[in-house]
Backbone and ligand atoms as CSV (ligand in chain L), in Angstrom:
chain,resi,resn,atom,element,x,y,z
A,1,UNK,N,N,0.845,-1.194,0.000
A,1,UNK,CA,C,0.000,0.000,0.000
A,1,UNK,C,C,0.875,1.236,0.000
A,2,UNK,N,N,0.426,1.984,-0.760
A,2,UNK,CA,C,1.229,4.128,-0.454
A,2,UNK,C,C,0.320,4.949,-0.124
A,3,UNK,N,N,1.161,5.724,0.464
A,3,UNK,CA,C,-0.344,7.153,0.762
A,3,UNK,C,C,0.220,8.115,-0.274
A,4,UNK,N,N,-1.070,8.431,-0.480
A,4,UNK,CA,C,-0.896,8.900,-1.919
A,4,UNK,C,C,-1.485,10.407,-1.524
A,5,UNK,N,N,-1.115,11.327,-2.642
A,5,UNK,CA,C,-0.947,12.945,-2.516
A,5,UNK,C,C,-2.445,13.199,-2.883
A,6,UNK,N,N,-2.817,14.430,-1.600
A,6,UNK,CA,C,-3.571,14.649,-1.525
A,6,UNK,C,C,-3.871,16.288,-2.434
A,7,UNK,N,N,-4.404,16.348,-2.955
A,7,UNK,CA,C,-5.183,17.657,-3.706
A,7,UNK,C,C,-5.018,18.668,-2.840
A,8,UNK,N,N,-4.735,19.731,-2.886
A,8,UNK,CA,C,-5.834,20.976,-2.267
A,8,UNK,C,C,-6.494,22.142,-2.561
A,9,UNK,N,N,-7.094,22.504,-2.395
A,9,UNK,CA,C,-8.252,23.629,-2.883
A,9,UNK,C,C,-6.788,25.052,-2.697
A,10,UNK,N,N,-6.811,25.986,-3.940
A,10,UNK,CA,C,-7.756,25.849,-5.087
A,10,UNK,C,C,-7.451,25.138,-6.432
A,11,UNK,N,N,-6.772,23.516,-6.290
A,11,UNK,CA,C,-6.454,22.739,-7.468
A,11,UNK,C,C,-7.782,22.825,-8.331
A,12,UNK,N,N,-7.384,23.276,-9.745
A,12,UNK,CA,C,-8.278,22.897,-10.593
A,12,UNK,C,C,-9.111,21.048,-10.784
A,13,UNK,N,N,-8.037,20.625,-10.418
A,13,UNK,CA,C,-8.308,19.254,-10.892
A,13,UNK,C,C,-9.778,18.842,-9.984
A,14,UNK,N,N,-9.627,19.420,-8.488
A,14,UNK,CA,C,-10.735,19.474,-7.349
A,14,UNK,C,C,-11.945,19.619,-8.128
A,15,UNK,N,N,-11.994,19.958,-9.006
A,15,UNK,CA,C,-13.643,20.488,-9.438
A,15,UNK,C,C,-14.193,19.320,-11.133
A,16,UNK,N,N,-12.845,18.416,-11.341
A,16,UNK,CA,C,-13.899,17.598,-12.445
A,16,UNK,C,C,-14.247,16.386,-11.666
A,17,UNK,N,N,-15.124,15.947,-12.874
A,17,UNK,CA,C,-16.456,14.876,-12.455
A,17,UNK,C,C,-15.713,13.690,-12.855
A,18,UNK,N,N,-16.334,12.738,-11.296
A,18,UNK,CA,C,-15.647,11.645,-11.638
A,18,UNK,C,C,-16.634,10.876,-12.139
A,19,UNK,N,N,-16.267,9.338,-13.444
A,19,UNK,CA,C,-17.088,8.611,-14.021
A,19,UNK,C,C,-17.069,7.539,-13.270
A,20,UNK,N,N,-18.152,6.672,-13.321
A,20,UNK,CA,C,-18.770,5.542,-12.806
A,20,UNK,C,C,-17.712,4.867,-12.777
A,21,UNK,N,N,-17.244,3.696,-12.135
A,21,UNK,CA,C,-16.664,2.781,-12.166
A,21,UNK,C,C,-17.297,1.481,-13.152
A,22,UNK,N,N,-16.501,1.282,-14.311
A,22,UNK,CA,C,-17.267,0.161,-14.767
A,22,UNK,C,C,-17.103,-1.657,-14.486
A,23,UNK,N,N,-15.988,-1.212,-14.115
A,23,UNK,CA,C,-15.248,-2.687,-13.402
A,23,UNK,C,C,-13.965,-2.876,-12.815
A,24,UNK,N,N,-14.692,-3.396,-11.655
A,24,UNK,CA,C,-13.652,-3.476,-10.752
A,24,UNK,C,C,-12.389,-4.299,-10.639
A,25,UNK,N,N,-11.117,-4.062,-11.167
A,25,UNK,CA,C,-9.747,-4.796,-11.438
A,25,UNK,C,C,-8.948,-4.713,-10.243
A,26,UNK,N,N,-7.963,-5.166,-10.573
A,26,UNK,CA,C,-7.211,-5.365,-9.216
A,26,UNK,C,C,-6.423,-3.741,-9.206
A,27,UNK,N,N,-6.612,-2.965,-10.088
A,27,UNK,CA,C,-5.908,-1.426,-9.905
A,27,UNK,C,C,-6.953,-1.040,-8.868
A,28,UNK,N,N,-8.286,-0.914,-9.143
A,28,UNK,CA,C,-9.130,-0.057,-8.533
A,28,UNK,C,C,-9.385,-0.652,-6.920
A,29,UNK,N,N,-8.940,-2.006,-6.607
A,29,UNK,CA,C,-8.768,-2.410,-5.381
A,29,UNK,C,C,-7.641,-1.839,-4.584
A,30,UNK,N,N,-6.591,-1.839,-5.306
A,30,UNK,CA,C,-5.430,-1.378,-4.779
A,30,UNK,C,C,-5.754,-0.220,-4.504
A,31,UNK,N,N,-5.727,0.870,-5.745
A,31,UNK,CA,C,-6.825,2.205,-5.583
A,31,UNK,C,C,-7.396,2.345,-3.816
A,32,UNK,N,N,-8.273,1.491,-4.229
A,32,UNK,CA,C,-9.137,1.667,-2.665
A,32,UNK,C,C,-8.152,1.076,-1.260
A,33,UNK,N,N,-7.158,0.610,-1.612
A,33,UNK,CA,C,-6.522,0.033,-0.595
A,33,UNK,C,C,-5.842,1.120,-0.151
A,34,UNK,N,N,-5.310,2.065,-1.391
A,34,UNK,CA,C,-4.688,3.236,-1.082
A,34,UNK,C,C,-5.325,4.129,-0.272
A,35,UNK,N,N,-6.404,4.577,-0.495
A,35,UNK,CA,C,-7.135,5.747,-0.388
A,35,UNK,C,C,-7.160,5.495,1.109
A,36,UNK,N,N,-7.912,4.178,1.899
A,36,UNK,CA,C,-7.823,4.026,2.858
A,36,UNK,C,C,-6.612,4.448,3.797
A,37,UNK,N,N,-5.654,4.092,3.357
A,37,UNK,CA,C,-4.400,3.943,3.961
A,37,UNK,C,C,-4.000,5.178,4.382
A,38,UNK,N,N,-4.317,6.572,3.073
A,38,UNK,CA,C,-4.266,7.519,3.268
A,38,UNK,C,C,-4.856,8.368,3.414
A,39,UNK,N,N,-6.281,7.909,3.753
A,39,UNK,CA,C,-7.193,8.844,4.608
A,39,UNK,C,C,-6.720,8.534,6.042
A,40,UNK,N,N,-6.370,7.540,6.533
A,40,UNK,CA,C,-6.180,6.969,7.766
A,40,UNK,C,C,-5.200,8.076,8.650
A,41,UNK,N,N,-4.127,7.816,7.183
A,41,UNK,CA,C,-2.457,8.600,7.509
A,41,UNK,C,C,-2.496,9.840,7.739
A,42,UNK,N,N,-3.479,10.180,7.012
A,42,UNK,CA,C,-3.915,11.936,7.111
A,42,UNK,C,C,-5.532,12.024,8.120
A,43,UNK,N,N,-5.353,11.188,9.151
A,43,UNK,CA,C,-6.504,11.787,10.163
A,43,UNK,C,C,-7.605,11.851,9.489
A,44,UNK,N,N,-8.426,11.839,8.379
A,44,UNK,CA,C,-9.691,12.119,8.096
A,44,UNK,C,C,-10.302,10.850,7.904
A,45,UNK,N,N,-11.579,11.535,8.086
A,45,UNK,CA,C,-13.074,10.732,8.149
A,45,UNK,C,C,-13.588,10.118,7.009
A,46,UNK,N,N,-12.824,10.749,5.743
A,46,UNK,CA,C,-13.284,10.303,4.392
A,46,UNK,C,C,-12.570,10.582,3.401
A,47,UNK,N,N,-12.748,10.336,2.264
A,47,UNK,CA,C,-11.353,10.500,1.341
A,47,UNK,C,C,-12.479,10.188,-0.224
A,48,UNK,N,N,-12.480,11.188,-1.256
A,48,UNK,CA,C,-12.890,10.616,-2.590
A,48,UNK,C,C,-11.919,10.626,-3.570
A,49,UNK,N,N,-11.985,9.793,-4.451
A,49,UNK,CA,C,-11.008,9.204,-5.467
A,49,UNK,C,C,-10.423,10.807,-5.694
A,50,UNK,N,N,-11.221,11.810,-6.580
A,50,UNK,CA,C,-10.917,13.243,-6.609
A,50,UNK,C,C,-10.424,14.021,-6.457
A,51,UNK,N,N,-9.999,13.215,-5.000
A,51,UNK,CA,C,-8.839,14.510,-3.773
A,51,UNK,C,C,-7.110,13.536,-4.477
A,52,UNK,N,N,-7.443,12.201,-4.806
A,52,UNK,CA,C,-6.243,11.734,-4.701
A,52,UNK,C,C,-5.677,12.038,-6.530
A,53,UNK,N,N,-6.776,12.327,-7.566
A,53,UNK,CA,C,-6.193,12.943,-8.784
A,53,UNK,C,C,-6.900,12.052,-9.787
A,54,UNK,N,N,-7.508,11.105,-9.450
A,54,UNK,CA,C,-8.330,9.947,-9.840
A,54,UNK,C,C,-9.718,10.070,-10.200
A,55,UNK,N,N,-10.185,10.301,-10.993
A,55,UNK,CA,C,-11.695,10.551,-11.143
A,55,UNK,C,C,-12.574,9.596,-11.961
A,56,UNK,N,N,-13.017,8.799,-10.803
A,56,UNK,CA,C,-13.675,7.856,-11.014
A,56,UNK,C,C,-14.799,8.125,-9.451
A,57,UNK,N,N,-15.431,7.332,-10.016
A,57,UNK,CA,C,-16.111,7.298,-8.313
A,57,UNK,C,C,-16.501,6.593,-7.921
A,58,UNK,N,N,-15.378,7.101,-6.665
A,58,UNK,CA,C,-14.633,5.884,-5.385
A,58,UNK,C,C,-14.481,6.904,-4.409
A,59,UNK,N,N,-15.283,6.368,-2.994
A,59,UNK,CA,C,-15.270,6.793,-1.553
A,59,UNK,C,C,-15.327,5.656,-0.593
A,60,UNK,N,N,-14.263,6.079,0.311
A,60,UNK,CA,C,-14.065,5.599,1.330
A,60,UNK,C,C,-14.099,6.398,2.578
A,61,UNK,N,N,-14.512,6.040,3.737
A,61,UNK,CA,C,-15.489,6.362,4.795
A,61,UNK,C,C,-14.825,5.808,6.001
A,62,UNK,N,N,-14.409,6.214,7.376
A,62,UNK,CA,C,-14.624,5.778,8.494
A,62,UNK,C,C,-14.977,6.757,9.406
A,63,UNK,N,N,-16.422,6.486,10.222
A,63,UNK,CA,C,-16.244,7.638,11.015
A,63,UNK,C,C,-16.567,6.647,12.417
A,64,UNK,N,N,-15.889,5.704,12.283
A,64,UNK,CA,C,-15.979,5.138,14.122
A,64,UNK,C,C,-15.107,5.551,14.700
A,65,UNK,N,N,-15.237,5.961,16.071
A,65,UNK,CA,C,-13.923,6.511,16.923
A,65,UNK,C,C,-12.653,5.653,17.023
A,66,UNK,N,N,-12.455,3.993,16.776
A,66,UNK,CA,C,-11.315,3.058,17.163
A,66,UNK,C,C,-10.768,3.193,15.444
A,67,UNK,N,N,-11.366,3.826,14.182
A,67,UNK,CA,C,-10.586,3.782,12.913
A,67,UNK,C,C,-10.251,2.451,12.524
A,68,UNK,N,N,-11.982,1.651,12.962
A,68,UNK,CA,C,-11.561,-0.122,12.370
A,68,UNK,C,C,-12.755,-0.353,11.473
A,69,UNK,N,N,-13.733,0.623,10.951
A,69,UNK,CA,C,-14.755,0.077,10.797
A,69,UNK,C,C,-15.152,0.727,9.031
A,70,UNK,N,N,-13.729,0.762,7.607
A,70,UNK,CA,C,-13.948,1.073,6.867
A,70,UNK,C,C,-14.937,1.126,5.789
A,71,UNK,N,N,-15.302,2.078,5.125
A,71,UNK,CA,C,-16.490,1.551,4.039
A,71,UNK,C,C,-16.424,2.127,2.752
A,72,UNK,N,N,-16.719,1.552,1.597
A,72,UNK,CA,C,-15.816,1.662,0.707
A,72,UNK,C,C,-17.300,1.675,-0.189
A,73,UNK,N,N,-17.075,2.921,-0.771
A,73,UNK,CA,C,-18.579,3.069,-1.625
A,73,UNK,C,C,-18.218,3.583,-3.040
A,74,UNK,N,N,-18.657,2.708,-4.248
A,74,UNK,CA,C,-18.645,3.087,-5.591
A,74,UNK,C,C,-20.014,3.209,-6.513
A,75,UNK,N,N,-19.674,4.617,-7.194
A,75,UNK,CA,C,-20.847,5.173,-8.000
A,75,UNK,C,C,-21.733,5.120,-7.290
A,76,UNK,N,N,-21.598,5.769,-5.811
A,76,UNK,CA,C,-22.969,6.608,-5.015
A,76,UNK,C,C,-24.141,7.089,-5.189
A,77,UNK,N,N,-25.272,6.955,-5.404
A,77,UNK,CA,C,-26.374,7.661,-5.848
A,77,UNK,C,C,-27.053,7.718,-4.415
A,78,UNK,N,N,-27.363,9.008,-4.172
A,78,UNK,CA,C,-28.711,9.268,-3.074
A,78,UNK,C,C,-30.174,8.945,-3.495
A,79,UNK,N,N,-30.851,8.363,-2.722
A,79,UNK,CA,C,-32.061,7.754,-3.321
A,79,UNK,C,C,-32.992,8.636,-2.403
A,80,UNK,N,N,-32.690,8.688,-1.245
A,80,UNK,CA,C,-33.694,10.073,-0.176
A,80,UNK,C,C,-33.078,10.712,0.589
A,81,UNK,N,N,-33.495,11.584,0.899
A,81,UNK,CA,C,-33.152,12.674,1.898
A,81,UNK,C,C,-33.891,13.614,2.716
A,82,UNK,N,N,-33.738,13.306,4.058
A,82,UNK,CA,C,-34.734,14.922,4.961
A,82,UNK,C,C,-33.780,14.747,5.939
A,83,UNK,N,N,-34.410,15.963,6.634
A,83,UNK,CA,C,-34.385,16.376,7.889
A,83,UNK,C,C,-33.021,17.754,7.548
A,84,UNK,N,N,-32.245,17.977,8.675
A,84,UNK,CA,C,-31.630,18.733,8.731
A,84,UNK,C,C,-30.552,18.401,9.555
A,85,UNK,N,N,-29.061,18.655,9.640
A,85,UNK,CA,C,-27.906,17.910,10.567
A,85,UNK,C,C,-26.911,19.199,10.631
A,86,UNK,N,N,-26.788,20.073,11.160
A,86,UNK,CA,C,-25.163,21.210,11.470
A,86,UNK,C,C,-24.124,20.566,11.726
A,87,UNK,N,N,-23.196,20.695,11.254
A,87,UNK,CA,C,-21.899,20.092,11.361
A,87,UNK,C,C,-20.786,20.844,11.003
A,88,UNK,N,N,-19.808,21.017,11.910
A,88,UNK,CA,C,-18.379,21.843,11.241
A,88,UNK,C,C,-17.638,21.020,10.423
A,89,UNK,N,N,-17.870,21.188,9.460
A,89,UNK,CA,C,-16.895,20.428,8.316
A,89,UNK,C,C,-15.696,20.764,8.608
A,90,UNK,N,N,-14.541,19.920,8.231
A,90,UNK,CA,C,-13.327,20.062,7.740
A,90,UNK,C,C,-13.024,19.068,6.685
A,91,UNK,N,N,-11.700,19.583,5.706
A,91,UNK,CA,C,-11.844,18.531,4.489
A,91,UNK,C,C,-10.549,18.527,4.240
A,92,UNK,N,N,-9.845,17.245,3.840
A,92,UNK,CA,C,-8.093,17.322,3.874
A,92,UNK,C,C,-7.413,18.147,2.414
A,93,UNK,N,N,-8.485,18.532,1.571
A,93,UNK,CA,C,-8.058,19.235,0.750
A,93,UNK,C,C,-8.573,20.825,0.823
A,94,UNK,N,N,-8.871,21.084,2.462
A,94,UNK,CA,C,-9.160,22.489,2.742
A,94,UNK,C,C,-8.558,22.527,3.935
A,95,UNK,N,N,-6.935,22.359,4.322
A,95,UNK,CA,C,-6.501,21.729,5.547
A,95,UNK,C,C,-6.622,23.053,6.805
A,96,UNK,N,N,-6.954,22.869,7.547
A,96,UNK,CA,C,-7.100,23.689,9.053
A,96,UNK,C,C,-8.362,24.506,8.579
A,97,UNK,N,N,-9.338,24.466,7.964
A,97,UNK,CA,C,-10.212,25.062,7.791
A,97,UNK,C,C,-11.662,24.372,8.452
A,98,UNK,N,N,-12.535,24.873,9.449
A,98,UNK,CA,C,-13.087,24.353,9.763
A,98,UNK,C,C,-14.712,25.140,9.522
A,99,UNK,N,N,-15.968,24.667,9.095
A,99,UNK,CA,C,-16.871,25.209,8.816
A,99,UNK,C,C,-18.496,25.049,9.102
A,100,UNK,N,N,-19.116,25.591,9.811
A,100,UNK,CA,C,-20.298,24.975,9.665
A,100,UNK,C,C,-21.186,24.812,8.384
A,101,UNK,N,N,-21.159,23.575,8.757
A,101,UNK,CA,C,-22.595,23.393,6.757
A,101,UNK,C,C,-23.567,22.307,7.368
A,102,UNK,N,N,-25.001,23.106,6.883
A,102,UNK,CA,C,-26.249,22.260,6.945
A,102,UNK,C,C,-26.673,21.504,6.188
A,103,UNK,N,N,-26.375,19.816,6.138
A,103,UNK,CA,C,-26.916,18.973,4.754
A,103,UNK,C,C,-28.064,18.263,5.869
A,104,UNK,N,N,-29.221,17.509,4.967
A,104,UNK,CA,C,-29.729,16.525,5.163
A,104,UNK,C,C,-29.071,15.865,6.245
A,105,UNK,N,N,-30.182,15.036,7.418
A,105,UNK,CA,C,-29.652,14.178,8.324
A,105,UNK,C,C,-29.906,13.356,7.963
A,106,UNK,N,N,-30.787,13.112,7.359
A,106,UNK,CA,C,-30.911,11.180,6.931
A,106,UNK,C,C,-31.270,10.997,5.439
A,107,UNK,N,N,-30.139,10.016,5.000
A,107,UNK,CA,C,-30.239,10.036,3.895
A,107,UNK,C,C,-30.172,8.665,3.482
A,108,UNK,N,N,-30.842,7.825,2.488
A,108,UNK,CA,C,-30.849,6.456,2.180
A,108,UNK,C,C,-29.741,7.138,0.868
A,109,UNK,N,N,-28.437,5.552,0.903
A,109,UNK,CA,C,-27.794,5.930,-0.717
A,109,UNK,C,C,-27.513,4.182,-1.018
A,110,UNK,N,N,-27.479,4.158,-2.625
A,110,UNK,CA,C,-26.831,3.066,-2.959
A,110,UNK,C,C,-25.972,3.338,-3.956
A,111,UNK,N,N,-25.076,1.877,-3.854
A,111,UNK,CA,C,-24.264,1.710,-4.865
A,111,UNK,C,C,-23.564,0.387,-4.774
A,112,UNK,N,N,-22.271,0.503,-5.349
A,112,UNK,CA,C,-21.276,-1.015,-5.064
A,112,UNK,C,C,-20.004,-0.885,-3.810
A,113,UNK,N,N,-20.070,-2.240,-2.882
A,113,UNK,CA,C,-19.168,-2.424,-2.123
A,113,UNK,C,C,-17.850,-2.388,-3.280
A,114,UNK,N,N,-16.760,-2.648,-2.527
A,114,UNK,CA,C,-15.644,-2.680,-3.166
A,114,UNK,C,C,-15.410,-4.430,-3.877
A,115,UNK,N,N,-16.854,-4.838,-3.318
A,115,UNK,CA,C,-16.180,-6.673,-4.395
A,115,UNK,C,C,-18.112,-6.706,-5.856
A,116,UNK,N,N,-17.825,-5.190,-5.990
A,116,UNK,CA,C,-18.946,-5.040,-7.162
A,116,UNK,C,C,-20.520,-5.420,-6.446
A,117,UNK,N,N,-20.798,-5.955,-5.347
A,117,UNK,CA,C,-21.855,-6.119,-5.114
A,117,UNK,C,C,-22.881,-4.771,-4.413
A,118,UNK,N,N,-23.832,-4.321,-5.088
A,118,UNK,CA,C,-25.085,-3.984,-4.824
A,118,UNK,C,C,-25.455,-3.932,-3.438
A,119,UNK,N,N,-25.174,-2.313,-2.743
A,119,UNK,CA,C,-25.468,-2.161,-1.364
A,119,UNK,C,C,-26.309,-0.645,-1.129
A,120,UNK,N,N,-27.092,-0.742,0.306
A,120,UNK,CA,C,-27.729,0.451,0.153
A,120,UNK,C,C,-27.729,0.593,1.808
A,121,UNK,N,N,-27.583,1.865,1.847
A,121,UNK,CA,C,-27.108,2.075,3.447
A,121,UNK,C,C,-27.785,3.524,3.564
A,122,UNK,N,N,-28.422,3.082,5.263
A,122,UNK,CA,C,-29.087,4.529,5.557
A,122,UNK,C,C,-28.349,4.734,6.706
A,123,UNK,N,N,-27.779,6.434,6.406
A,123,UNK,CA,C,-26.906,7.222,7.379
A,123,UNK,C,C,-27.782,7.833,8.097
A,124,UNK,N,N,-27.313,8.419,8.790
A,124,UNK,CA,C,-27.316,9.655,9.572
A,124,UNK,C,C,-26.651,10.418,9.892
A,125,UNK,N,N,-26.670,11.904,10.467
A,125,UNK,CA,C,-25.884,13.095,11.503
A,125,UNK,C,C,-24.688,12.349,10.699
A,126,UNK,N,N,-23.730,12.244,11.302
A,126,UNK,CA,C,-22.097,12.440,10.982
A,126,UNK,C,C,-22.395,11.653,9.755
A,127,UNK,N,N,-22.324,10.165,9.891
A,127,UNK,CA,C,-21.979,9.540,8.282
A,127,UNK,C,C,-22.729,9.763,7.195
A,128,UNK,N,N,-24.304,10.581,7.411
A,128,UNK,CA,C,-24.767,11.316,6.485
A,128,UNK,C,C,-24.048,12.300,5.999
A,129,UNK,N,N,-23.702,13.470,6.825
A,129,UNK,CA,C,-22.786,14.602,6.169
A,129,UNK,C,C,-21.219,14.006,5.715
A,130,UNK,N,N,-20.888,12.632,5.882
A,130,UNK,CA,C,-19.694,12.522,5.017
A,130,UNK,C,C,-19.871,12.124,4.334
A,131,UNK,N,N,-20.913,11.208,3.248
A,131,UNK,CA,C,-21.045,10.572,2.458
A,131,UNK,C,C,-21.714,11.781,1.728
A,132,UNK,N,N,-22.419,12.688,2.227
A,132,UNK,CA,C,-22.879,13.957,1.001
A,132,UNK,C,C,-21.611,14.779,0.777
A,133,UNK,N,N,-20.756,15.049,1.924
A,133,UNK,CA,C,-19.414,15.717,1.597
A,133,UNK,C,C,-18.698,15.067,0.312
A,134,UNK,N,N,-18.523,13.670,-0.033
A,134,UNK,CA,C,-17.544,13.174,-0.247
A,134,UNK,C,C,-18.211,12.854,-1.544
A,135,UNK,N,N,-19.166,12.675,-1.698
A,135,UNK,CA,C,-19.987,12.703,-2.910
A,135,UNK,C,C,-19.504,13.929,-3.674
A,136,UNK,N,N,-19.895,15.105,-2.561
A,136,UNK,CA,C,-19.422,16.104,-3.892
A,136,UNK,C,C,-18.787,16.244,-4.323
A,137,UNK,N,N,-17.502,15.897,-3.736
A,137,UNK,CA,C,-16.003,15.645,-4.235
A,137,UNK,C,C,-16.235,15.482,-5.571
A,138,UNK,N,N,-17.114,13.932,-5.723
A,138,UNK,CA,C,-17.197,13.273,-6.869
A,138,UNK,C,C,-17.801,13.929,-7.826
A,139,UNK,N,N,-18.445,15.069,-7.368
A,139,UNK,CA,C,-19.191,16.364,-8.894
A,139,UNK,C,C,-18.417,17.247,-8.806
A,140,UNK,N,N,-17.324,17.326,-8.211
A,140,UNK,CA,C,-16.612,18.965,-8.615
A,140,UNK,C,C,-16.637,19.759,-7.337
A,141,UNK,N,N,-17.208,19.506,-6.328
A,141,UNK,CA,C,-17.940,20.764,-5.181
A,141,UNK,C,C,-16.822,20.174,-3.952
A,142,UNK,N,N,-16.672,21.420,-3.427
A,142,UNK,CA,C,-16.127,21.425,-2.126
A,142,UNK,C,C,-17.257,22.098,-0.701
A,143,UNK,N,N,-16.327,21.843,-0.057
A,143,UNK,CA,C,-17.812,22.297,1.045
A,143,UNK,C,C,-17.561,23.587,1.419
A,144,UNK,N,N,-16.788,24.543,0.998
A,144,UNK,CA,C,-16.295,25.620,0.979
A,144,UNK,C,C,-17.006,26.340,-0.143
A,145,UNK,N,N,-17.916,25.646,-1.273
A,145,UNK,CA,C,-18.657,26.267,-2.013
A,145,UNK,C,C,-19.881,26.657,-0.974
A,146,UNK,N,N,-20.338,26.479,-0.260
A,146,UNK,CA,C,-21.692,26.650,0.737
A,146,UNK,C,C,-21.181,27.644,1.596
A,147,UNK,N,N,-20.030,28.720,1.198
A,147,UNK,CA,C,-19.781,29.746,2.267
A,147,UNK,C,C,-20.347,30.907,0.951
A,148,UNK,N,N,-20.394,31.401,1.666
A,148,UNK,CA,C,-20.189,33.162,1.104
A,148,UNK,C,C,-18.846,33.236,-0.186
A,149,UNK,N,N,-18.836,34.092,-0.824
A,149,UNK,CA,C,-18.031,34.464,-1.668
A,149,UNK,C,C,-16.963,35.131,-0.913
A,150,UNK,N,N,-17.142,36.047,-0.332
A,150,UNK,CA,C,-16.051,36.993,0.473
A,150,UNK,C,C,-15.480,35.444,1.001
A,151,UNK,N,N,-15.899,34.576,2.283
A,151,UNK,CA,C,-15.457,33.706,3.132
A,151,UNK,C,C,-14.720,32.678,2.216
A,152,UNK,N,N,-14.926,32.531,1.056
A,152,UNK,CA,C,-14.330,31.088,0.449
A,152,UNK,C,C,-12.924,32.057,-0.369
A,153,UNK,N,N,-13.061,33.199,-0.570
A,153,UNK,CA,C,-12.071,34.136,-1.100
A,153,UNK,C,C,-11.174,34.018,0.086
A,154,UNK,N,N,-11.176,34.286,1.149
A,154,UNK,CA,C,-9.897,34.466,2.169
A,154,UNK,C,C,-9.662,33.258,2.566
A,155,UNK,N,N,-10.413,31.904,2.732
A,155,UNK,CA,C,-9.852,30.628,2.270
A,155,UNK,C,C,-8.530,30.488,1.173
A,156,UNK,N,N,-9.340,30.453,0.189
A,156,UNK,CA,C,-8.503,30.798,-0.853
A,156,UNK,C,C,-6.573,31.017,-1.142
A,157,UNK,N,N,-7.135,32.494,-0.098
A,157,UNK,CA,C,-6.054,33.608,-0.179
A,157,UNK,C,C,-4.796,32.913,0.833
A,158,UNK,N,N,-5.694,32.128,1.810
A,158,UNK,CA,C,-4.730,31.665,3.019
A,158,UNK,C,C,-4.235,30.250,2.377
A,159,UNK,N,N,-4.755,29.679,1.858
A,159,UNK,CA,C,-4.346,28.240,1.581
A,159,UNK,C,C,-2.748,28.467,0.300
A,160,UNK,N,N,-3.174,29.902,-0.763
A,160,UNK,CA,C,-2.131,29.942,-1.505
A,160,UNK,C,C,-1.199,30.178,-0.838
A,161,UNK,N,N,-0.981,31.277,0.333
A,161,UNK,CA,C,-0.169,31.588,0.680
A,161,UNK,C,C,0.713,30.412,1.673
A,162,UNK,N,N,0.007,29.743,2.033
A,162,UNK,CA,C,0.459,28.421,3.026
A,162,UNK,C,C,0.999,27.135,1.823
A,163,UNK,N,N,0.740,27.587,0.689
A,163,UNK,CA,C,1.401,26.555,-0.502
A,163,UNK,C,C,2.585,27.330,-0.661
A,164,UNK,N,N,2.646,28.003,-0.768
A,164,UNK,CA,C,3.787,28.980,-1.494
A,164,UNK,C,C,5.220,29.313,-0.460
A,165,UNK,N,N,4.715,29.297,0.898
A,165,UNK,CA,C,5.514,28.586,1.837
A,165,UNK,C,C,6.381,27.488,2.142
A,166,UNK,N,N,5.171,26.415,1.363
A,166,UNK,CA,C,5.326,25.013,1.369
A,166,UNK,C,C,6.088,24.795,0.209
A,167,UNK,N,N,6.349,26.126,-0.478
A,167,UNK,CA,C,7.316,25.858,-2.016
A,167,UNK,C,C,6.111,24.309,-2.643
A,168,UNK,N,N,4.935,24.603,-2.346
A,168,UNK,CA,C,4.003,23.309,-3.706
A,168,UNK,C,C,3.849,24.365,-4.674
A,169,UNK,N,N,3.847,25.431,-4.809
A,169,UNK,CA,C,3.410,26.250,-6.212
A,169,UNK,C,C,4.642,26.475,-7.164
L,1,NI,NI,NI,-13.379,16.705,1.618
């Protein structure tokens, strides 16, 4: 397994659409073996193919407190949604940025486990808002689009300047 490089906002690449997975090979396992490894390595709750440069769509998920209980979701579709859930987002390709955003609390979604089989899982509160977070990944959207214009501008402004530090530009 490698941990593999993570994106960060404002990468262009962050905003294309990833395509369906049409079959699952032993790359796109590994793929997912990765992603895990390096959502793990990098502390977060979730990780989409997107952030890692890969656009396909592929999410992986843990939000149990012991970091044993992975879930590995391809070509996501939401099938329902209500209620209402607040949550301070943070996202590893918006690093030290922390935000409140209001999605749906309960949401039914399906798609494919990581061995192609046909699954459908109803979230809630936290693993609802990561599986809609991480979804958007997979259309282009960050959760930093749900601020204000001024607020996602000094995002922005701070993240270049913290690259440019980092000598990544
Ligand atoms: Ni994210």
């Amino acid at each position: 397994m490698s941990i593999l490089t993570i994106l960060e906002f404002p990468d262009e690449q962050l905003r294309k659409k990833a395509a369906p997975v049409k079959n699952i090979d032993d790359n796109i396992k590994q793929l997912i073996d990765d992603m895990l490894e390096t959502m793990y390595h990098a502390g977060g709750i979730g990780l989409a193919a997107t952030q890692v440069n890969v656009h396909l769509q592929i999410l992986v998920i843990d939000t149990s407190e012991q970091k044993n209980d992975p879930l590995c979701l391809l070509n996501p579709e939401i099938i329902s949604k209500e209620g209402a859930f607040e949550y301070k987002e943070g996202c590893l390709s918006v690093p030290e940025i922390f935000e409140k955003i209001i999605r749906p609390s309960h949401i039914t979604v399906k798609g494919l486990n990581r061995h192609g089989e046909a699954i459908e899982i109803e979230a809630i509160d936290l693993l609802s808002t990561c599986i809609q977070h991480e979804m958007d990944h997979l259309r282009g959207k960050l959760f930093v689009d749900y601020l204000s214009t001024l607020k996602r501008q000094r995002i922005k402004t701070k993240l270049e300047k913290m690259h440019r530090l980092e000598g990544k530009e």
